[in-house]
N, CA, C and O atoms as a printed pandas DataFrame, in Angstrom:
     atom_number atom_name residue_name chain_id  residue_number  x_coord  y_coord  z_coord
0              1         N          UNK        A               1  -21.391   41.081   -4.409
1              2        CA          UNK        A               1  -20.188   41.558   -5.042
2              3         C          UNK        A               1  -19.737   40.593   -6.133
3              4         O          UNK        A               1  -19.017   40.975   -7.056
4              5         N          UNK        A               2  -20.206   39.229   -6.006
5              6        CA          UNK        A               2  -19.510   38.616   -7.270
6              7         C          UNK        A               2  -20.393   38.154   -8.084
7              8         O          UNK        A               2  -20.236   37.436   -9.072
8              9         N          UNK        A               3  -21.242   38.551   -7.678
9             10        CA          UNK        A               3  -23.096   38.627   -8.790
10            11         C          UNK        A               3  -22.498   39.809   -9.716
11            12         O          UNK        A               3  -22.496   39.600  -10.929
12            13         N          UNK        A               4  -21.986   41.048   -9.228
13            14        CA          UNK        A               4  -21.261   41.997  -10.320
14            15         C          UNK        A               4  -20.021   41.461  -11.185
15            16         O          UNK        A               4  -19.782   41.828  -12.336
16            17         N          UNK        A               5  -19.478   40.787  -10.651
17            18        CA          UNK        A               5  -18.445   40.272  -11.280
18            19         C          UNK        A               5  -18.304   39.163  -12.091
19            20         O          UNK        A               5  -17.384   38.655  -12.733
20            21         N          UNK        A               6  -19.770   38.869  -11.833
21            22        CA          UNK        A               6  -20.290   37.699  -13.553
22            23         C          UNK        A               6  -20.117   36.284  -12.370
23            24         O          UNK        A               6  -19.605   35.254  -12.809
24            25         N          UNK        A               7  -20.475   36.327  -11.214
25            26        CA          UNK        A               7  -19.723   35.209  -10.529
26            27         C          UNK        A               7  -18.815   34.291  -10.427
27            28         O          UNK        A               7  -17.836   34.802  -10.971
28            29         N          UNK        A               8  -18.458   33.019   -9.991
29            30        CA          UNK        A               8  -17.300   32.894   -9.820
30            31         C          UNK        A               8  -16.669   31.915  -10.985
31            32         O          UNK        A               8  -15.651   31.223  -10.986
32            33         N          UNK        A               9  -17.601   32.121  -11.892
33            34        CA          UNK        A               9  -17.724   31.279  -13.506
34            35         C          UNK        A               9  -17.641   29.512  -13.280
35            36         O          UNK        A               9  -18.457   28.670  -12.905
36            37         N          UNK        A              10  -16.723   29.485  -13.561
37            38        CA          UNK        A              10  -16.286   27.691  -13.595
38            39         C          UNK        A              10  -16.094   27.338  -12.185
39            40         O          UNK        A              10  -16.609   26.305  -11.757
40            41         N          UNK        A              11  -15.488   28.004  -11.519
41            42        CA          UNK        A              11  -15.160   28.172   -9.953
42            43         C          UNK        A              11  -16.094   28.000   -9.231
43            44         O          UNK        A              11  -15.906   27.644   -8.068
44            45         N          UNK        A              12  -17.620   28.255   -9.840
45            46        CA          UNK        A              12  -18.463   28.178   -8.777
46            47         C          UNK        A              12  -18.433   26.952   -7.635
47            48         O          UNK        A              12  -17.390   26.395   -7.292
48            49         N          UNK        A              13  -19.970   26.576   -7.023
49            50        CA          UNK        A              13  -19.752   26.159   -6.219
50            51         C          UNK        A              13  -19.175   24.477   -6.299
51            52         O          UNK        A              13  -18.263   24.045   -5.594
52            53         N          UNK        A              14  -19.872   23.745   -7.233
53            54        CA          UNK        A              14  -19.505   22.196   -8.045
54            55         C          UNK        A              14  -17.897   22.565   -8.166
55            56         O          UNK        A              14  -17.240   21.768   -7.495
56            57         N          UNK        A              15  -17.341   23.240   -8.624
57            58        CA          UNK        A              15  -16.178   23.167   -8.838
58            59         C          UNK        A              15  -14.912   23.534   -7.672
59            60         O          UNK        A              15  -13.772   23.337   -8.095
60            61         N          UNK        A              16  -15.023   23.988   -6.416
61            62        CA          UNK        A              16  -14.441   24.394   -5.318
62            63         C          UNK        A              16  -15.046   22.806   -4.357
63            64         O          UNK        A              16  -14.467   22.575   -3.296
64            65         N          UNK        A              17  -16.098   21.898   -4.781
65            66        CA          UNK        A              17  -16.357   20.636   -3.775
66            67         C          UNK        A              17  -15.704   19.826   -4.715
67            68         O          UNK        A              17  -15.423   18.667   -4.408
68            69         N          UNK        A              18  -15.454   20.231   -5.700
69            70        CA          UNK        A              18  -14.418   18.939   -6.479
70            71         C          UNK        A              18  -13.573   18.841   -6.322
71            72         O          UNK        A              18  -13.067   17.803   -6.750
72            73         N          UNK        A              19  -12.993   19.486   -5.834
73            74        CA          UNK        A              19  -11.305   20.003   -5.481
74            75         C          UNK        A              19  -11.104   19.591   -4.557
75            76         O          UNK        A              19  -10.164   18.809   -4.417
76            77         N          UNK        A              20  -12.049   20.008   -3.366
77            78        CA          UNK        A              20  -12.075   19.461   -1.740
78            79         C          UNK        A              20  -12.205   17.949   -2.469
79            80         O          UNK        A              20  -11.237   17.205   -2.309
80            81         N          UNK        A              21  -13.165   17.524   -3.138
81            82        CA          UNK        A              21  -13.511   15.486   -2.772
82            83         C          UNK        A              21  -12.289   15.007   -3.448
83            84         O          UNK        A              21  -11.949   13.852   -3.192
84            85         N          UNK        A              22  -11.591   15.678   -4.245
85            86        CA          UNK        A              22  -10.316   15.217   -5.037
86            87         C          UNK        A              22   -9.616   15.033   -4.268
87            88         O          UNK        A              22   -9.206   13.890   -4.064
88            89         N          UNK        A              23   -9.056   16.486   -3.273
89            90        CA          UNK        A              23   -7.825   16.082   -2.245
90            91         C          UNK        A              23   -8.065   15.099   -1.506
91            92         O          UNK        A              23   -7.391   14.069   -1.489
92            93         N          UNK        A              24   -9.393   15.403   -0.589
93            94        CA          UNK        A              24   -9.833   13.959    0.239
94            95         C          UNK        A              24   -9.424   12.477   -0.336
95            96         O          UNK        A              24   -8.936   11.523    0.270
96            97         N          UNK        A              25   -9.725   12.590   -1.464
97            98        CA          UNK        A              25   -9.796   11.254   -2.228
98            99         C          UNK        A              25   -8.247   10.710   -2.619
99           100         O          UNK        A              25   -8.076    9.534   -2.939
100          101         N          UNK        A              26   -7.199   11.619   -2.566
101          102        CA          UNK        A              26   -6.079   11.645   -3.054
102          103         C          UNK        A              26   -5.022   11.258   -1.477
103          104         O          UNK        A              26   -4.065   10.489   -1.391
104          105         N          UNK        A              27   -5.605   12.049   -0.489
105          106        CA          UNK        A              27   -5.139   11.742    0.621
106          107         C          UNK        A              27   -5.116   10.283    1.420
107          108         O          UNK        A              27   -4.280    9.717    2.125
108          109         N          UNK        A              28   -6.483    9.951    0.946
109          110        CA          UNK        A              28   -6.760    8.479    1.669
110          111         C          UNK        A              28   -6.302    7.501    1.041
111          112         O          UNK        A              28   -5.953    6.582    1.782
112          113         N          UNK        A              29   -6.107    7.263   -0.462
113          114        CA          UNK        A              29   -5.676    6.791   -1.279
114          115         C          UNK        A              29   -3.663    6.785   -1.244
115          116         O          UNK        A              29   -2.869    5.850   -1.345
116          117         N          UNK        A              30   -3.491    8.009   -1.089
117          118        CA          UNK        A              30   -1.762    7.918   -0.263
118          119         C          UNK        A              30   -1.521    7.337    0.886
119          120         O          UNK        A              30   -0.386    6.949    1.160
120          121         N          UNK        A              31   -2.733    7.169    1.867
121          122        CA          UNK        A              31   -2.552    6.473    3.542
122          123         C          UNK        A              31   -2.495    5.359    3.296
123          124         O          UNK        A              31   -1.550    4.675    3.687
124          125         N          UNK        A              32   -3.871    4.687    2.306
125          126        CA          UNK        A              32   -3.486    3.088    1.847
126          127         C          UNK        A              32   -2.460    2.525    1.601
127          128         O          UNK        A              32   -1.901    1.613    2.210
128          129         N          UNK        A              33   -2.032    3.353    0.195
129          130        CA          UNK        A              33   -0.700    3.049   -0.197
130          131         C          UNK        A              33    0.335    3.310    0.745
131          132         O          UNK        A              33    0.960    2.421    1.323
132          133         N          UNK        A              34    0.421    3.896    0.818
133          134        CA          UNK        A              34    1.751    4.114    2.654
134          135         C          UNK        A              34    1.642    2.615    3.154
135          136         O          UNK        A              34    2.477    1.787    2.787
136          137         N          UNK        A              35    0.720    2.321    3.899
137          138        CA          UNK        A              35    0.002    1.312    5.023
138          139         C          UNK        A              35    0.900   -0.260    4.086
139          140         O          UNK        A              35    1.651   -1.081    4.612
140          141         N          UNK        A              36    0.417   -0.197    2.509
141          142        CA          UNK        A              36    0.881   -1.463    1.948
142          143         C          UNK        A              36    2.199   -1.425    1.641
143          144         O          UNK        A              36    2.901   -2.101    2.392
144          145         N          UNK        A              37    2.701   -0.899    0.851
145          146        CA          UNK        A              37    3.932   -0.385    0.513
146          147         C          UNK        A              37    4.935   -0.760    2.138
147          148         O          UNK        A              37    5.890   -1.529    2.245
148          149         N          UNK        A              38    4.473   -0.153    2.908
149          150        CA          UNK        A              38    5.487   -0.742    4.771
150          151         C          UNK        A              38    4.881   -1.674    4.951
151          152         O          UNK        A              38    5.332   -1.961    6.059
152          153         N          UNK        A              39    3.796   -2.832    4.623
153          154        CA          UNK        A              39    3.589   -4.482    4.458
154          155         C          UNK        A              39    4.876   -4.900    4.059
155          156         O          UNK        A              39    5.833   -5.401    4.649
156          157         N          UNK        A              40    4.599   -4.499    2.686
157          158        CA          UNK        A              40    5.437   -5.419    1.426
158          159         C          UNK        A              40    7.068   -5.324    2.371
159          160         O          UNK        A              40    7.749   -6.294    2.702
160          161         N          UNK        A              41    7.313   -4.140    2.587
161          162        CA          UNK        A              41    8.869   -3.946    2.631
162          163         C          UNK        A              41    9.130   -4.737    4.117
163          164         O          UNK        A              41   10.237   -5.206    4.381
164          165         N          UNK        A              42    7.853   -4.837    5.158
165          166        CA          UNK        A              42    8.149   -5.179    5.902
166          167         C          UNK        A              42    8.515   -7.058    5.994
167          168         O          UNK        A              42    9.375   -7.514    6.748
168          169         N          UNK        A              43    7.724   -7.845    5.135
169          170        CA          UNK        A              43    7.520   -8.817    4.952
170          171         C          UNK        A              43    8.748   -9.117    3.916
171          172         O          UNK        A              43    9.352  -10.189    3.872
172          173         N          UNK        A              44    8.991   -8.068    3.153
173          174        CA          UNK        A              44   10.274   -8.325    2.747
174          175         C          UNK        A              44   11.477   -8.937    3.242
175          176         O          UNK        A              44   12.159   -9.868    2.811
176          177         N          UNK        A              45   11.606   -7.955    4.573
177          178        CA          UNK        A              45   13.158   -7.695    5.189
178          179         C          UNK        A              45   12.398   -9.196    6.189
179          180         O          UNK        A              45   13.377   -9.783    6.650
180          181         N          UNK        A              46   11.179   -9.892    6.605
181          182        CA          UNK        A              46   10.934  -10.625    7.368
182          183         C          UNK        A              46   11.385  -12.122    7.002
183          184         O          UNK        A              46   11.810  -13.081    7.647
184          185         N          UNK        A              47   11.064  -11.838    5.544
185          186        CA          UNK        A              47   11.630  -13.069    4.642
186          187         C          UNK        A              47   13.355  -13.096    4.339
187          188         O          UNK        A              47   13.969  -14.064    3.892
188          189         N          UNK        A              48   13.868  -11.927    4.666
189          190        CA          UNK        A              48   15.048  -11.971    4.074
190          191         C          UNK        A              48   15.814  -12.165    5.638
191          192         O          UNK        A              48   17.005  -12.479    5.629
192          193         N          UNK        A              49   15.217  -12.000    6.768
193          194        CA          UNK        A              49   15.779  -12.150    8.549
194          195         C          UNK        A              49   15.740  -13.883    8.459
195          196         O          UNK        A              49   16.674  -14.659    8.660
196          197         N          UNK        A              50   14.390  -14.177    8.104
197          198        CA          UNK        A              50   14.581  -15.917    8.668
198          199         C          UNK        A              50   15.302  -16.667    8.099
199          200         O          UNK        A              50   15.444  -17.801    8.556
200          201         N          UNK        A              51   16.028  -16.240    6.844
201          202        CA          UNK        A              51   16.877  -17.056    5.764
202          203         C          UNK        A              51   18.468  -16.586    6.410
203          204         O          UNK        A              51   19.405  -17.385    6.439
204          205         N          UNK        A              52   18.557  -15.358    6.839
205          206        CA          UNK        A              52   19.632  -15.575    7.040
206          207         C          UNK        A              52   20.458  -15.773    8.469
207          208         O          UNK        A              52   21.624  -16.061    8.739
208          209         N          UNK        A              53   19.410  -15.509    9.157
209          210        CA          UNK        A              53   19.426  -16.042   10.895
210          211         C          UNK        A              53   19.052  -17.672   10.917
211          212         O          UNK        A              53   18.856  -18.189   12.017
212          213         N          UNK        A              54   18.961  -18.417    9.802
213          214        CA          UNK        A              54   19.004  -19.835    9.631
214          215         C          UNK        A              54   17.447  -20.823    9.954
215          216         O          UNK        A              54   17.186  -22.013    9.776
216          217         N          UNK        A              55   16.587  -19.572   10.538
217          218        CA          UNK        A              55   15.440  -20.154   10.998
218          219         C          UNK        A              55   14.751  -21.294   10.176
219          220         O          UNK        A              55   14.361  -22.391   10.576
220          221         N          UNK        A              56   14.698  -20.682    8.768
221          222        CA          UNK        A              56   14.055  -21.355    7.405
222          223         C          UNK        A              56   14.658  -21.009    7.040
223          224         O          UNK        A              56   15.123  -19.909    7.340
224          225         N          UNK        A              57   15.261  -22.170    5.623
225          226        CA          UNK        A              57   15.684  -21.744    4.039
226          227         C          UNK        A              57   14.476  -21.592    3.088
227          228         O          UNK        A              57   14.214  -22.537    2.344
228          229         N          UNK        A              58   13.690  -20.424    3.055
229          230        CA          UNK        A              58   13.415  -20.556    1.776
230          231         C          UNK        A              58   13.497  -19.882    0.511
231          232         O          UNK        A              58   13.585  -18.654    0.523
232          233         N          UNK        A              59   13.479  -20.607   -0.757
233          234        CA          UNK        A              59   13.820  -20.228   -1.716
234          235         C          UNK        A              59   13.162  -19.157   -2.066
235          236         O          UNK        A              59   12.021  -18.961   -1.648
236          237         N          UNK        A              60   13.835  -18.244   -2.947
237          238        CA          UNK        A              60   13.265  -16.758   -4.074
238          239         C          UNK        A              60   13.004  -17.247   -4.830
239          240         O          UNK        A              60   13.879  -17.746   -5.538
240          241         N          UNK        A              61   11.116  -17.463   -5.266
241          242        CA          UNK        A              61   10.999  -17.601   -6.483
242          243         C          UNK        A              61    9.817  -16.843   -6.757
243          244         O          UNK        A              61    9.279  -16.375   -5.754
244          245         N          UNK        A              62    9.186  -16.562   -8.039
245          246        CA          UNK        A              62    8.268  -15.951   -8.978
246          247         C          UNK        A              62    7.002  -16.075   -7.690
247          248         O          UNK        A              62    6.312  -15.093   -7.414
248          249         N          UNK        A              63    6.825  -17.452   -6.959
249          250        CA          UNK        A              63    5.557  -17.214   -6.131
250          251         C          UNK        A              63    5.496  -16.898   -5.391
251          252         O          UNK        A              63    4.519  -16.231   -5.050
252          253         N          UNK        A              64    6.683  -17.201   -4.478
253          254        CA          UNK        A              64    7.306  -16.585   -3.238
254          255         C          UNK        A              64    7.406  -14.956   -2.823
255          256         O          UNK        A              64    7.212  -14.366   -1.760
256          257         N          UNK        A              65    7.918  -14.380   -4.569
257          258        CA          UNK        A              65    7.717  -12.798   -4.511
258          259         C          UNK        A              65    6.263  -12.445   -4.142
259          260         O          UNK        A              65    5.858  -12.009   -3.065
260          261         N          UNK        A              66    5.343  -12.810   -5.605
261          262        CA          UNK        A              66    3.980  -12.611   -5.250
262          263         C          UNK        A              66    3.480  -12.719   -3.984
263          264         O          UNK        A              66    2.553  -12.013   -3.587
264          265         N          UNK        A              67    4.121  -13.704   -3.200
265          266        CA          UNK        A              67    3.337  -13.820   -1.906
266          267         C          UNK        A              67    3.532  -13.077   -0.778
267          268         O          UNK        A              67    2.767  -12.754    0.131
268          269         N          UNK        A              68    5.337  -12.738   -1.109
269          270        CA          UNK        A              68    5.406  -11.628   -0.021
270          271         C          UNK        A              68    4.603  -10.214   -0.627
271          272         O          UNK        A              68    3.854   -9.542    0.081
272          273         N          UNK        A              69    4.923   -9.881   -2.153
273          274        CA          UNK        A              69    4.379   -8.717   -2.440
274          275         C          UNK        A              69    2.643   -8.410   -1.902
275          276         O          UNK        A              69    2.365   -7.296   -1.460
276          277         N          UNK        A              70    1.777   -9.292   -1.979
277          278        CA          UNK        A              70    0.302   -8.929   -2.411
278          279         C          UNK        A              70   -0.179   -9.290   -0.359
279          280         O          UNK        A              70   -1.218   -8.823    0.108
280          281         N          UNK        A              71    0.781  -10.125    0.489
281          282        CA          UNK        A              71    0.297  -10.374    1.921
282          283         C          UNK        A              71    1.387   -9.363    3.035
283          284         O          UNK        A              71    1.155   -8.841    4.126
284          285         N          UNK        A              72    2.499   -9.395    2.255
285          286        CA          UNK        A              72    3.806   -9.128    3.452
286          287         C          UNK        A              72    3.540   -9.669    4.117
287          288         O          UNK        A              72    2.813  -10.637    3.897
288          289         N          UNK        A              73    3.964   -9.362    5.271
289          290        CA          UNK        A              73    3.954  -10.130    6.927
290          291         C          UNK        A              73    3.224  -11.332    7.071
291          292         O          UNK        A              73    3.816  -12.295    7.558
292          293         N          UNK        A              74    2.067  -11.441    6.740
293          294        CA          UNK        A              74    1.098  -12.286    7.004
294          295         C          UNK        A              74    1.266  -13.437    5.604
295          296         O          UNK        A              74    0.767  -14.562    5.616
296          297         N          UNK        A              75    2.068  -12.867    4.450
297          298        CA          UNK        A              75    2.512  -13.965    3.701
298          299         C          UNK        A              75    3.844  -14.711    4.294
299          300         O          UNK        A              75    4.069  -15.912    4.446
300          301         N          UNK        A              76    4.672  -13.518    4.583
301          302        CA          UNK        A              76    5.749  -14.205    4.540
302          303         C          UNK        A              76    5.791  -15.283    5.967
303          304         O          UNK        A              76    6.588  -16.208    6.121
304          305         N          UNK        A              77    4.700  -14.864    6.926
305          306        CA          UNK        A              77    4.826  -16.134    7.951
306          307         C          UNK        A              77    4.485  -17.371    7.707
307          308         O          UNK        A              77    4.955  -18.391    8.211
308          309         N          UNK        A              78    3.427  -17.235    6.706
309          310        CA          UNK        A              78    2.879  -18.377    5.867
310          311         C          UNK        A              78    3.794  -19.491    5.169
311          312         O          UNK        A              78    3.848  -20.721    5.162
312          313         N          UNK        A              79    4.443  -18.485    4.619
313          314        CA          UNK        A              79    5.463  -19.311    3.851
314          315         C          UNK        A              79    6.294  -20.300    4.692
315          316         O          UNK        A              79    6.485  -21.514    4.623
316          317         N          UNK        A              80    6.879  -18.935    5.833
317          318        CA          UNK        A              80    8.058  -19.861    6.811
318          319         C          UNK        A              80    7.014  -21.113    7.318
319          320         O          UNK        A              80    7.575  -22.172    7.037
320          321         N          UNK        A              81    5.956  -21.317    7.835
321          322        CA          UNK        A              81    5.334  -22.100    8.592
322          323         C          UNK        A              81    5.184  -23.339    7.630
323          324         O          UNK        A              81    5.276  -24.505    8.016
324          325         N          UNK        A              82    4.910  -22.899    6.170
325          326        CA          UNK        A              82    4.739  -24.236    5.289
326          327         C          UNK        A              82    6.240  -24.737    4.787
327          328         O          UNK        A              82    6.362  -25.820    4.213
328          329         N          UNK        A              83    7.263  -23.954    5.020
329          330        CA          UNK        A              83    8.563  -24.487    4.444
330          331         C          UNK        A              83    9.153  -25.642    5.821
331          332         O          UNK        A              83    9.684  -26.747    5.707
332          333         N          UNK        A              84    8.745  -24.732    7.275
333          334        CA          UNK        A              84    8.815  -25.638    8.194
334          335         C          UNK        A              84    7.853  -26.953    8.599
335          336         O          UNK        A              84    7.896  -27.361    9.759
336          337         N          UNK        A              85    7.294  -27.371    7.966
337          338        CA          UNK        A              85    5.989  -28.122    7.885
338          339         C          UNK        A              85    7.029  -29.279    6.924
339          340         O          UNK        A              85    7.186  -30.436    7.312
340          341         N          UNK        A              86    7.574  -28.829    5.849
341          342        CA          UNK        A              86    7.940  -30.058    5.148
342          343         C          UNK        A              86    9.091  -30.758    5.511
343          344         O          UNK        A              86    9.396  -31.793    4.918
């Protein structure tokens, strides 16, 4: 029936698995980002608990962001452990 109808032109079959590997590809790529994005924010609010529950003072600066931004959690313990170290 769609051999009469000139088949499914551009639609064919390459073009209906591109669509599927796109969403796939679009989906897993949103889970990552989800997954980091609740790092960052988490390591955020982790850095912003020990400063003000008195645990550590440490300072906001340019590296400090980077470090919570690119590790969260696992930066920002870093940090507290080397601010308590000095």
């Amino acid at each position: 029936m769609l051999e009469a109808l000139g088949g499914l032109g551009g639609l064919g079959g390459y073009g209906i698995t591109s669509v599927i590997l796109i969403v796939i590809a679009f989906l897993c790529f949103a889970s990552i980002v989800k997954k980091l994005i609740g790092n960052i924010i988490m390591g955020g609010v982790l850095f912003w608990l020990l400063n003000t529950l008195g645990i550590t003072h440490m300072v906001w600066n340019t590296v400090h962001g980077m470090v919570v931004a690119l590790f969260g959690v696992p930066g920002t313990i870093v940090l507290a452990i080397m601010d308590l170290a000095k």
